[in-house]
VEXLO-192865 format. One record per residue: residue number from 1; residue in three letters; x, y negated, z negated of N, C-alpha, C, O, CB in turn. Coordinates in Angstrom, 2 decimals, padded with zeros to 5 digits. Glycine has a CB too. Layout:
REM residues N
  pos  code       nX       nY       nZ      caX      caY      caZ       cX       cY       cZ       oX       oY       oZ      cbX      cbY      cbZ
  NUM   ALA        X        Y        Z        X        Y        Z        X        Y        Z        X        Y        Z        X        Y        Z
...
This chain:
REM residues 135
  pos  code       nX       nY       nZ      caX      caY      caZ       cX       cY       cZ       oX       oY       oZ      cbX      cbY      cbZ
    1   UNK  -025.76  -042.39   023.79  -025.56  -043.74   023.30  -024.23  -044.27   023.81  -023.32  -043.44   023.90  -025.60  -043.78   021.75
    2   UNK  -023.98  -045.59   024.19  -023.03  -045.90   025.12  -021.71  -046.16   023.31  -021.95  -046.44   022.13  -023.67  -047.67   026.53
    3   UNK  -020.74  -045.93   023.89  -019.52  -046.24   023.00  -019.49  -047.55   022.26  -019.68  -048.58   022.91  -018.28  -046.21   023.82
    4   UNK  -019.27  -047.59   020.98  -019.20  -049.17   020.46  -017.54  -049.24   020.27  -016.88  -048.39   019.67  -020.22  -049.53   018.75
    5   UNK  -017.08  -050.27   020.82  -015.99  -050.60   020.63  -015.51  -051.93   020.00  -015.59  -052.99   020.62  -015.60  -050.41   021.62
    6   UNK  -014.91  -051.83   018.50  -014.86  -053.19   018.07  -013.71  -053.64   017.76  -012.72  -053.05   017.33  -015.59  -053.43   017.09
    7   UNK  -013.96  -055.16   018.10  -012.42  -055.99   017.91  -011.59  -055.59   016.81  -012.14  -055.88   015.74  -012.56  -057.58   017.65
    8   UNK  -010.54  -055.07   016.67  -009.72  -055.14   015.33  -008.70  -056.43   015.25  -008.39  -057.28   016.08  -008.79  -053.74   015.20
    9   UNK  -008.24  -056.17   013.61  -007.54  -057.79   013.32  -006.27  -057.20   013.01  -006.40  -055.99   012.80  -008.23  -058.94   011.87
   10   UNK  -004.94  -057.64   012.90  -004.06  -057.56   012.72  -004.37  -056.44   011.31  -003.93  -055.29   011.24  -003.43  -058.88   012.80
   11   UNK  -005.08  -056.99   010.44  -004.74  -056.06   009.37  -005.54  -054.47   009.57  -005.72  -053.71   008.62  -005.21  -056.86   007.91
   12   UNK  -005.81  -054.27   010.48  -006.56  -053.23   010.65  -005.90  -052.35   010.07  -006.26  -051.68   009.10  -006.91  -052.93   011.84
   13   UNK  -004.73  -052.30   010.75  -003.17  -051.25   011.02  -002.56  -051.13   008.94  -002.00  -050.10   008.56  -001.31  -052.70   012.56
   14   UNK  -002.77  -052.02   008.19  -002.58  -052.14   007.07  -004.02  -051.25   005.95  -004.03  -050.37   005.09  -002.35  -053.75   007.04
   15   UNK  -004.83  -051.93   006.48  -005.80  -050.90   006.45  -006.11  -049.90   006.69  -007.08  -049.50   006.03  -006.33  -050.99   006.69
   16   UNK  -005.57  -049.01   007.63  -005.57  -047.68   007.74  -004.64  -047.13   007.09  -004.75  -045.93   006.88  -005.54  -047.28   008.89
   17   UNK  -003.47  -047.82   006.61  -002.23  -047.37   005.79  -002.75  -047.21   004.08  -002.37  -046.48   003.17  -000.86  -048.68   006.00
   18   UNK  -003.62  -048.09   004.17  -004.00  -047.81   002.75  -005.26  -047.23   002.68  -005.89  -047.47   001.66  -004.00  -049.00   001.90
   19   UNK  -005.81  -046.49   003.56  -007.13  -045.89   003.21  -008.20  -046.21   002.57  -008.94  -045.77   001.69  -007.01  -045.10   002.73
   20   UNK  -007.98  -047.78   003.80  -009.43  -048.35   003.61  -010.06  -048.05   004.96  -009.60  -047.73   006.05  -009.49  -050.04   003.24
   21   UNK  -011.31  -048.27   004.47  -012.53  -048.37   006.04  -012.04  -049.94   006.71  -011.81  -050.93   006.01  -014.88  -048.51   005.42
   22   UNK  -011.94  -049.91   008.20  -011.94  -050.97   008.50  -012.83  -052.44   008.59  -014.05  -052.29   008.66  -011.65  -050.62   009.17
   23   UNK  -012.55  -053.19   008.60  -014.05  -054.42   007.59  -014.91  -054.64   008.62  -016.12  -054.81   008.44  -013.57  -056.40   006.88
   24   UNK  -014.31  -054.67   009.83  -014.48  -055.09   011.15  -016.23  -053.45   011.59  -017.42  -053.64   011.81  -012.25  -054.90   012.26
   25   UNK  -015.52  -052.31   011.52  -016.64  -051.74   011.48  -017.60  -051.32   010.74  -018.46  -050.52   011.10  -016.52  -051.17   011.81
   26   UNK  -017.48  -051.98   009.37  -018.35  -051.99   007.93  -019.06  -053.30   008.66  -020.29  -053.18   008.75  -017.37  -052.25   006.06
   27   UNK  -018.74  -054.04   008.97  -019.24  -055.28   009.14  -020.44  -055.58   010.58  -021.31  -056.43   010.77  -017.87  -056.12   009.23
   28   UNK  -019.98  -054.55   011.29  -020.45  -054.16   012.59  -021.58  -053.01   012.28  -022.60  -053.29   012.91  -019.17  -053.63   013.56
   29   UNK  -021.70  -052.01   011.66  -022.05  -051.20   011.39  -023.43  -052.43   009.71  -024.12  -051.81   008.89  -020.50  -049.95   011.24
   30   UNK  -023.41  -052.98   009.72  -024.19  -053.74   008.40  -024.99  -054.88   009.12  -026.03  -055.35   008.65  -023.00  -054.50   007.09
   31   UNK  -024.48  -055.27   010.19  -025.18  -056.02   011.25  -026.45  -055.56   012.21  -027.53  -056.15   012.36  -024.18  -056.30   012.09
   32   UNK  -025.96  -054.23   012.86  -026.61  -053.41   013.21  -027.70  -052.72   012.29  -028.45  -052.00   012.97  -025.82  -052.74   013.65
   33   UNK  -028.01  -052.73   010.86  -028.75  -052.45   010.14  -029.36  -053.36   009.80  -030.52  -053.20   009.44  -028.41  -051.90   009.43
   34   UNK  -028.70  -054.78   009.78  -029.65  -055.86   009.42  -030.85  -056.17   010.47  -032.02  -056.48   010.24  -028.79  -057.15   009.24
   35   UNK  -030.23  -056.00   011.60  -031.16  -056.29   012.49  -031.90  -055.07   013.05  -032.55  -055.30   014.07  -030.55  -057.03   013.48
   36   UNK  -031.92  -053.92   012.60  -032.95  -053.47   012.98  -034.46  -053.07   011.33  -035.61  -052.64   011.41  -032.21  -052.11   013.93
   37   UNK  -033.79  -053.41   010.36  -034.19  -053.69   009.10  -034.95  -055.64   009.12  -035.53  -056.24   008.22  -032.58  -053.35   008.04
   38   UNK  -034.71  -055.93   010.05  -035.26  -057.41   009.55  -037.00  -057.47   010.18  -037.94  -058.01   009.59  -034.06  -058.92   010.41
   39   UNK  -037.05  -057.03   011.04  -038.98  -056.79   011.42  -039.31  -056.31   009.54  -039.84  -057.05   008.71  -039.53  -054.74   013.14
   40   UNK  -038.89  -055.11   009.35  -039.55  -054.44   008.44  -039.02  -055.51   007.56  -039.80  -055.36   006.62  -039.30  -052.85   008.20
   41   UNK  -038.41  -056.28   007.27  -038.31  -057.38   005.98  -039.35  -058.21   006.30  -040.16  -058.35   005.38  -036.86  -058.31   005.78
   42   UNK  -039.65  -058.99   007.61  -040.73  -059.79   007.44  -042.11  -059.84   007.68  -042.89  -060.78   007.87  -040.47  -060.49   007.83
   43   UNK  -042.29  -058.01   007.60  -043.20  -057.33   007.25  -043.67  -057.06   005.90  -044.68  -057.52   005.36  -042.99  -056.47   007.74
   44   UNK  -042.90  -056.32   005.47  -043.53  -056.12   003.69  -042.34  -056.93   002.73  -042.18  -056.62   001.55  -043.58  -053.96   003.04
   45   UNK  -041.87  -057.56   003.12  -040.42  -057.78   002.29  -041.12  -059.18   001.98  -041.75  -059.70   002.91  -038.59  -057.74   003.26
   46   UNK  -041.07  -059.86   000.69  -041.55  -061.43   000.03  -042.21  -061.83   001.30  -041.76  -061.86   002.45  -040.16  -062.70  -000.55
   47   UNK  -043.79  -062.26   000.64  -044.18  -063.70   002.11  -044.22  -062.96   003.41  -044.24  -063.63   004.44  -042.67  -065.18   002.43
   48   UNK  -044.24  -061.34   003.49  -044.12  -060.56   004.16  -045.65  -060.57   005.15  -046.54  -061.14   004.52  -043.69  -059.44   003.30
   49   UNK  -046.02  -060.17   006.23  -047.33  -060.55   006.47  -047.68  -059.19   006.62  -048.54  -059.00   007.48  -047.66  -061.56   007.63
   50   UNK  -047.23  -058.16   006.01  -048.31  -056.87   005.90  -049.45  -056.80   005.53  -050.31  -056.21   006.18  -048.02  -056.01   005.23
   51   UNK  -049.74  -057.53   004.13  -051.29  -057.63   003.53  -052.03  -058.47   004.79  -053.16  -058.10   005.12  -051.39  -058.63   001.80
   52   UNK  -051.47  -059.49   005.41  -052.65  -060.20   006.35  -053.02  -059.45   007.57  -054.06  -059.59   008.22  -052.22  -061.65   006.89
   53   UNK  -051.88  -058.47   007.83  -052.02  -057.41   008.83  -053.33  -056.29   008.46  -054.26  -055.94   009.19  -050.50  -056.62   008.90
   54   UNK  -053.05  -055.91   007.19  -054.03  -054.70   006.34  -055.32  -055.02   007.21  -055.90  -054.38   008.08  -054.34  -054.97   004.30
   55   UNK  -055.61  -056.72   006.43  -056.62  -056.99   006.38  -057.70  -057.35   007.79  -058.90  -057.24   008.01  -056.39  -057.81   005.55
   56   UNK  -056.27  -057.91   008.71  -056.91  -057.66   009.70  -057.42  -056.28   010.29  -058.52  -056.27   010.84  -056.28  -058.19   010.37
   57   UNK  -056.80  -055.32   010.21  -056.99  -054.26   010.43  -058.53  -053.55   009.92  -059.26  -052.82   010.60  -055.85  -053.79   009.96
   58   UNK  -058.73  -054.01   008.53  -059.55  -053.42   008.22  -060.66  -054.49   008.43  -061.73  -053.89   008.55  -059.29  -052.82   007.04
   59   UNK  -060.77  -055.49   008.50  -062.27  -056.41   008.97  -062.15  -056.19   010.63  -063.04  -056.82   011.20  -062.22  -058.54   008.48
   60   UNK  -061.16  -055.36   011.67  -061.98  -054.89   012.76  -062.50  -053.64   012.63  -063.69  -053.48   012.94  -061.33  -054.91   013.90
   61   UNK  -061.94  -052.87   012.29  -062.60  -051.51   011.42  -064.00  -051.75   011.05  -064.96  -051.26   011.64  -061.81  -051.18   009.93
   62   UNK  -064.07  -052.68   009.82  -065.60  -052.86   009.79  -066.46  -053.68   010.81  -067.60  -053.30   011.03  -065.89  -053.45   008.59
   63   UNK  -065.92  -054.90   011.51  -066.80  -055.08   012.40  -067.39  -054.17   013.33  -068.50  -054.31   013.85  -066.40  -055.83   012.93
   64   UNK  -066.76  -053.41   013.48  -066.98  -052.08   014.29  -068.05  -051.27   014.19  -068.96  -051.01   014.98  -066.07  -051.25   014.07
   65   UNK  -067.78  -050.89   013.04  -069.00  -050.26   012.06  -070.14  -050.77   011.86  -071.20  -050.20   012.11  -068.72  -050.15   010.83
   66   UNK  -070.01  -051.88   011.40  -071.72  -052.75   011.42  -071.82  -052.98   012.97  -073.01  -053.08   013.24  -071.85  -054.65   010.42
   67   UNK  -071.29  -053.07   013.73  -072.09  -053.50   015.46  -072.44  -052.02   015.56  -073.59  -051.88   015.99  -070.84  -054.23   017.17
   68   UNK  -071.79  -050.85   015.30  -072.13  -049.54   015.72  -073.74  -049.35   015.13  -074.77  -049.07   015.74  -070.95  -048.40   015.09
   69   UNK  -073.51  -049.59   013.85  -074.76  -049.78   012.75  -076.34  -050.40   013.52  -077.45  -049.89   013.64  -074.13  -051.11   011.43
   70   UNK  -075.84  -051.56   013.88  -076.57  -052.36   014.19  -077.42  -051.80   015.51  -078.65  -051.81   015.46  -075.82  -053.52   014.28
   71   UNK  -076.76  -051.35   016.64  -076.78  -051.13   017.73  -077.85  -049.83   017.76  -078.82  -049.74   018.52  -075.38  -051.04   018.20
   72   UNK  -077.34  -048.60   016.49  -078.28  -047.74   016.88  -079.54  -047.98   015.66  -080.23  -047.07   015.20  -077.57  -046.18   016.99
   73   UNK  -079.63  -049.46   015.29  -081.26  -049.34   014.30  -080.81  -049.63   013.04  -081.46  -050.45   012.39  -082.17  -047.65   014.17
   74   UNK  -079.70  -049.09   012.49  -079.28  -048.66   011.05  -078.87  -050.02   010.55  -078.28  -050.96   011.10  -078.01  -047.45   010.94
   75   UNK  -079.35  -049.84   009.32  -078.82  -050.92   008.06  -077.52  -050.40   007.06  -077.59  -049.25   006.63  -080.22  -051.18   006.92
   76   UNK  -076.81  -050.90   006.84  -075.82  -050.57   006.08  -075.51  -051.55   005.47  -075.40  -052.68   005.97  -074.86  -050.06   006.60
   77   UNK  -075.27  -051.11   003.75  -075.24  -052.46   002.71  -073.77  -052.63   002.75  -073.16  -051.60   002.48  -075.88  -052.26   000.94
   78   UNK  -073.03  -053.72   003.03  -071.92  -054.49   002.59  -070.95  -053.18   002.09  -070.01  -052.70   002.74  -072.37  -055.71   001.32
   79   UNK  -071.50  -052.69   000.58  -070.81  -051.88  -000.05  -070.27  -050.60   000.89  -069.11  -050.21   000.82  -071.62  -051.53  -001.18
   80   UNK  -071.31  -050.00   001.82  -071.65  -048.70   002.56  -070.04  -049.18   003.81  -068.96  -048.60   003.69  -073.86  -048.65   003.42
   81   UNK  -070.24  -050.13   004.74  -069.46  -050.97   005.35  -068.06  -050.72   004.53  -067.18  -049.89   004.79  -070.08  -052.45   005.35
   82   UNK  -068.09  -051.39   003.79  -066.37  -051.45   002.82  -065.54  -050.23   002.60  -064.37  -050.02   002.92  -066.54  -051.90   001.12
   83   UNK  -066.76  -049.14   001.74  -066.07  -048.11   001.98  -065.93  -046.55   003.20  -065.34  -045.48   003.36  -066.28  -047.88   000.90
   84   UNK  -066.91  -047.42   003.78  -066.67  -046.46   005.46  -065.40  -047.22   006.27  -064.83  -046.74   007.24  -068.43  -046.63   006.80
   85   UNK  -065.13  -048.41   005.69  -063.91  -048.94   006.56  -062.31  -048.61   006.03  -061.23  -048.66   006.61  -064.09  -050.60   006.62
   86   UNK  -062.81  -048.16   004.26  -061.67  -047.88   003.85  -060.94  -046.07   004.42  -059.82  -045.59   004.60  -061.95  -048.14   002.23
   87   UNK  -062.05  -045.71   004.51  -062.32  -044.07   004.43  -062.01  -043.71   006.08  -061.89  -042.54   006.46  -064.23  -043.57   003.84
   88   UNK  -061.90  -044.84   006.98  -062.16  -044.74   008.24  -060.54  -043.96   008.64  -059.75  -044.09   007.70  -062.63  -046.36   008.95
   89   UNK  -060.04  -043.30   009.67  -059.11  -043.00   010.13  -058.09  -043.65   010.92  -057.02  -043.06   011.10  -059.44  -042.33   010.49
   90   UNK  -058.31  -044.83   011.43  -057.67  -046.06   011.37  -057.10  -046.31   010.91  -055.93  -046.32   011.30  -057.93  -046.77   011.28
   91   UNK  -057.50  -046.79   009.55  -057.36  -047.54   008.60  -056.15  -046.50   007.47  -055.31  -046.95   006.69  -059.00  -047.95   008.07
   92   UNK  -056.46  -045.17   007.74  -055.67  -044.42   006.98  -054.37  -044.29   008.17  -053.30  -043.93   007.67  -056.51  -042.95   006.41
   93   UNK  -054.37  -044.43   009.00  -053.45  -044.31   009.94  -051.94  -045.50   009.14  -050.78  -045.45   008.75  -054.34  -044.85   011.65
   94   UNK  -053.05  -046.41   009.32  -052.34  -047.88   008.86  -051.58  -047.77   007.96  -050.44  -048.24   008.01  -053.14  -048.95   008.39
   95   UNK  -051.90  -047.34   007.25  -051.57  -047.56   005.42  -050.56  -046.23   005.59  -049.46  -046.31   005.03  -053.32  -047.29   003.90
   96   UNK  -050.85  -045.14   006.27  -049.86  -043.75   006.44  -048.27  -044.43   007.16  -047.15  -044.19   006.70  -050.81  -042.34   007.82
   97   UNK  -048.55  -045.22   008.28  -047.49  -046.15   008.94  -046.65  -046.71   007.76  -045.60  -046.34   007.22  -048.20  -047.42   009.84
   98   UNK  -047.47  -047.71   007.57  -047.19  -049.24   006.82  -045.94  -048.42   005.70  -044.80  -048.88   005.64  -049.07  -050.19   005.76
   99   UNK  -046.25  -047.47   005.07  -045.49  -046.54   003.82  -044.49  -045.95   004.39  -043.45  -045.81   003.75  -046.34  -045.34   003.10
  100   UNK  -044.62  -045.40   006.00  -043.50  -044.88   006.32  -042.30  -045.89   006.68  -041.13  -045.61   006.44  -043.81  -044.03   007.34
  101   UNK  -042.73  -047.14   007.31  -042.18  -048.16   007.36  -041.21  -048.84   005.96  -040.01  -049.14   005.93  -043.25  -048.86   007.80
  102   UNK  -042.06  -048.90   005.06  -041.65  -049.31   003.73  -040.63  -048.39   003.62  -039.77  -048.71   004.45  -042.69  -049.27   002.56
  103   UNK  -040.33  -047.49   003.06  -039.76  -046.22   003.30  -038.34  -046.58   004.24  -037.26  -046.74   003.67  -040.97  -045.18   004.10
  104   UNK  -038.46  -046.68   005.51  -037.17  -047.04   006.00  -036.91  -048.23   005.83  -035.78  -048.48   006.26  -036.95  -046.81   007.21
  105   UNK  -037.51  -049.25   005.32  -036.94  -050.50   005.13  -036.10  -050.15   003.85  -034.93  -050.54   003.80  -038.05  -051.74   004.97
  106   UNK  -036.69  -049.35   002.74  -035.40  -048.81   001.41  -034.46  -048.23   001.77  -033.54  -048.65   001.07  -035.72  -047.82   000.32
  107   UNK  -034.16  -047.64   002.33  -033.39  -046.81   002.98  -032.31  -047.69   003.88  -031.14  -047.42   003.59  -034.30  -045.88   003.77
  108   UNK  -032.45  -048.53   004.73  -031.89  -049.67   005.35  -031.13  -050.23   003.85  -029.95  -050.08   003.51  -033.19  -050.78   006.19
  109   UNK  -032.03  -050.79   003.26  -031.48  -052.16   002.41  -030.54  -051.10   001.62  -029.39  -051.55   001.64  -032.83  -053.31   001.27
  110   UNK  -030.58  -050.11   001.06  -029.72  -049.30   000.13  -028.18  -048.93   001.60  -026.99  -048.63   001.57  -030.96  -047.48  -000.66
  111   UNK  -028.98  -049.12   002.41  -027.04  -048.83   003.24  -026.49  -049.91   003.28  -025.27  -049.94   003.08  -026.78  -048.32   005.01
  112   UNK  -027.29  -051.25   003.57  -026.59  -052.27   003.73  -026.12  -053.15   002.02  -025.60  -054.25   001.86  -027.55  -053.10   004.81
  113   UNK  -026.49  -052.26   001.16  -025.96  -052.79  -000.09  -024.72  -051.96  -000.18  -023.75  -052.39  -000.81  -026.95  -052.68  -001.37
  114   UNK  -024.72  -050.71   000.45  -023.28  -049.66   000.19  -022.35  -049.70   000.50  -021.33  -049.10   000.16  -023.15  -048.64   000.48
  115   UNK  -022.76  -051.13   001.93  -021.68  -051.63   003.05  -020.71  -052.60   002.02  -019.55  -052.59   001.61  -022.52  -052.68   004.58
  116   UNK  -021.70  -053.26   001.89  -021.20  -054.29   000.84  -020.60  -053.91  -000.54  -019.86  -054.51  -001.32  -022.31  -055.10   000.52
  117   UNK  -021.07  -052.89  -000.55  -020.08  -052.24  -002.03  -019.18  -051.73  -001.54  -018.14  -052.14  -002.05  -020.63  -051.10  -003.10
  118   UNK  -018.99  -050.84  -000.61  -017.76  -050.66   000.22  -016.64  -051.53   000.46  -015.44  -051.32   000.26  -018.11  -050.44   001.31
  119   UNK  -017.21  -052.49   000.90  -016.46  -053.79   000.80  -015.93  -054.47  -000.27  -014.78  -054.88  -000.15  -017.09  -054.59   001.22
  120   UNK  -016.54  -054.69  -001.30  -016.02  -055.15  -002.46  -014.84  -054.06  -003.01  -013.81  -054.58  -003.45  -017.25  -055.39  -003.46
  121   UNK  -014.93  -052.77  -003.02  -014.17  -051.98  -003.61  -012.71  -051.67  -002.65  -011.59  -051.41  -003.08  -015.08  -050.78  -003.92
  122   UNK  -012.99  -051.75  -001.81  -011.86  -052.15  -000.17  -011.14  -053.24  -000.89  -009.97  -053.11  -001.24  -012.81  -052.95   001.69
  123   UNK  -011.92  -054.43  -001.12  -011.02  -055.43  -002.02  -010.24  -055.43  -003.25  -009.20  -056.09  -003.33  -011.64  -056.24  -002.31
  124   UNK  -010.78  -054.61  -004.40  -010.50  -054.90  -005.20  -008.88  -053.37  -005.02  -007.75  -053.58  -005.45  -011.90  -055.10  -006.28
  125   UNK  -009.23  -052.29  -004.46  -008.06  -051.50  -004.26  -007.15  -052.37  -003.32  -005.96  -052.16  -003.57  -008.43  -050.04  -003.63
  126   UNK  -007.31  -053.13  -002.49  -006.42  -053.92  -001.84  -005.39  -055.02  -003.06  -004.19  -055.29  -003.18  -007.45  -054.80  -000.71
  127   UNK  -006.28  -055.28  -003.57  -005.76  -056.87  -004.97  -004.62  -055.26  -006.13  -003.59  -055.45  -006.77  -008.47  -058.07  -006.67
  128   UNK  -005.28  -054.05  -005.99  -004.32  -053.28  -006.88  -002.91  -053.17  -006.33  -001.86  -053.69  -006.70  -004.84  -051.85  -007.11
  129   UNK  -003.20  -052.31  -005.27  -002.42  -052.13  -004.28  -001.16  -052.98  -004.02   000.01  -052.70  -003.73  -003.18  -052.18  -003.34
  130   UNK  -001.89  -054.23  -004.23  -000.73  -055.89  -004.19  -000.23  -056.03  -005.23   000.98  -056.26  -005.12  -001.36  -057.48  -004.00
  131   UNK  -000.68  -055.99  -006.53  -000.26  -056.51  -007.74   000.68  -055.05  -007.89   001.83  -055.31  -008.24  -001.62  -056.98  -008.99
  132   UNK   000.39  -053.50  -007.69   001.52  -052.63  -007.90   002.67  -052.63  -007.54   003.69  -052.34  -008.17   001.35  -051.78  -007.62
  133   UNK   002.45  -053.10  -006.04   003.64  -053.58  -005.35   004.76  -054.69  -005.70   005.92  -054.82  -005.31   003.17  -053.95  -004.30
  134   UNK   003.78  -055.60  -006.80   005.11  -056.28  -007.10   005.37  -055.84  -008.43   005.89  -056.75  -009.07   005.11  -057.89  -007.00
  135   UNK   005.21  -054.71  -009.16   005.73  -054.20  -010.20   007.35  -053.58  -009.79   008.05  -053.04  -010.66   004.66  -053.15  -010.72
């Protein structure tokens, strides 16, 4: 992986004196998670289009099945169709994905909330830090 090298700010150097993380690579490092976390947000995350995905998935699954049906003679009722499309290996593929996906999208959003708690607590030892100093 090639080296990331990021801009620092004057207070960096103050920040390392007080044993904080620098904001600059919390901030860099929360970016880089957003964006590889944002497919999987507008995938299953609100208004997400996973269910319209499912579904496509599974009405080619069954079209499949009834032309296969059809092709060699066989009748198959609606019901027979539905659950040979649910049961199909495809379709379990999908849903095995779709969960592992879900899965790292929690995992994402719980770092990029830690960034941010990181951050807040960077602040609030910084605001101590200041107010001790003028004791």
């Amino acid at each position: 992986m090639p080296d990331h090298i990021i801009a620092q700010t004057a207070l960096a150097e103050i920040e390392a004196r007080m044993g904080l993380p620098p904001l600059e690579g919390l901030l860099a490092e929360r970016d880089e998670l957003v964006q590889r976390a944002a497919d999987l947000r507008a995938k299953h995350g609100p208004f997400g289009t996973y269910d319209a995905l499912r579904k496509v998935e599974w009405a080619t699954i069954a079209t499949t099945l009834r032309a296969k049906a059809f092709a060699a003679g066989e009748k198959m009722t609606e019901s027979a169709i539905e659950q040979a499309a649910h049961a199909d290996p495809r379709y379990m593929e999908f849903i095995t994905h779709a969960t592992r996906e879900k899965a790292e999208w929690a995992i994402a959003e719980n770092r990029i909330t830690g960034i941010g708690d990181t951050i807040l607590r960077a602040n609030a030892i910084a605001r101590y830090l200041a107010a001790e100093a003028h004791l």
